[in-house]
N, C-alpha and C positions, 0 to 999 in steps of 0.2 A: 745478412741473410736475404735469397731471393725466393720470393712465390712466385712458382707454374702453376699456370690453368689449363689444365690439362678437360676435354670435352672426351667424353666414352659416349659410344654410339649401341650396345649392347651388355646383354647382364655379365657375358662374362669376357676379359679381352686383356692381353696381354700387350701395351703400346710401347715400342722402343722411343724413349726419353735420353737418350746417349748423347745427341747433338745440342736439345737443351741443356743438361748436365755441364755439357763441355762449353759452353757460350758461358756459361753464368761462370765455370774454372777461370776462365780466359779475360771478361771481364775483372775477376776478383786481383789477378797481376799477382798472384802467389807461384812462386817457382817450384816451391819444395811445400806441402803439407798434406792437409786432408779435405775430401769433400764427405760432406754428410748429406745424404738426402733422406727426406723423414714425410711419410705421410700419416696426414690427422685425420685420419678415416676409420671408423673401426669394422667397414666391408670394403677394405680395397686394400693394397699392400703394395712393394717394392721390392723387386728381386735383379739377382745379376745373374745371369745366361747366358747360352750360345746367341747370337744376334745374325750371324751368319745365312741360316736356315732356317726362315718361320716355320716351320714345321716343326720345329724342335718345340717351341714356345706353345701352339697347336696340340701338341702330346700333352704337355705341365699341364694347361686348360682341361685337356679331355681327362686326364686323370687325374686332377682334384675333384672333378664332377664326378667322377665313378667313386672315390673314396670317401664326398662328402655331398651327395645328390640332391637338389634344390628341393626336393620333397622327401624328407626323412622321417616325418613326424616329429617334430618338436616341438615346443611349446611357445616360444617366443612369439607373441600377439604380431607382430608385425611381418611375421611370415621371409623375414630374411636370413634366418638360424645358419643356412649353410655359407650365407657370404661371410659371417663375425667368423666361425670357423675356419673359411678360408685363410682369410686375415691373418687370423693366431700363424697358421699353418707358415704361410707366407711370410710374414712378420711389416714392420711398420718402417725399417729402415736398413738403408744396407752404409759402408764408411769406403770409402776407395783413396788410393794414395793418389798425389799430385806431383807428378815429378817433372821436370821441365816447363811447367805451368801448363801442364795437360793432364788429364786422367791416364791412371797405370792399368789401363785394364788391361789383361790378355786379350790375345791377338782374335777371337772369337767373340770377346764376351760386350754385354752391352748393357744397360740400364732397365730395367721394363717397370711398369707403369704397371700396375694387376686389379683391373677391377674385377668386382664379383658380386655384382650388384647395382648396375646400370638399367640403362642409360643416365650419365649424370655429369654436371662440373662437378672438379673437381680441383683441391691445391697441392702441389706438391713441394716443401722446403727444402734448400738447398742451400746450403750453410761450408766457405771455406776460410779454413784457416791456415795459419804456418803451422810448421813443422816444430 
């Protein structure tokens, strides 16, 4: 298993992580299995997307911030209720196939990095195994 330290520069930022992803596949010498990637965050997440077009990623942002708004009245003393939210929303880990000793993503799609609750390091695991 390998940890990324991933740096977020604002509260809320979606970072294409696809090249790291695919270094640590490529490293691992696996032809055929899976990659896991797992963040240990309980305000930040991991998702697989268009990578094509920031703007795409740009929209996710603006519209989990309309659906879960940094200021919603909540209760949680440390004032960060809507990034755990996000998270849940988001989730903590996505699994991609390895074929050729590469990642199988489609032709658009990419790895992203989701914080929601920066600036901050951060680690992200990446775990490949055979098939």
């Amino acid at each position: 298993m390998q940890s990324l330290e991933i740096n977020t520069h604002g509260r809320g930022q979606a970072l294409n992580i696809t090249g790291q992803v695919a270094q640590v596949v490529a490293a691992a010498g696996e032809g055929q299995g899976w990659c896991r990637v797992y963040v240990p965050h309980t305000t930040a997440g991991v998702a697989i997307n268009e990578a094509a077009d920031p703007d795409v990623m740009a929209d996710v942002l603006m519209t989990l911030e309309r659906l879960v708004p940094w200021q919603g009245g909540y209760r949680h003393a440390e004032g960060n209720s809507a990034a755990h939210v996000k998270s849940i929303l988001v989730g903590s880990s996505v699994q991609v196939p390895v074929s050729g000793g590469r990642l199988a993503l489609g032709t658009w799609q990419g790895i992203f990095f989701m914080e929601f609750d920066g600036p901050r390091r951060r680690r992200v695991l990446v775990d490949v195994s055979p098939a």
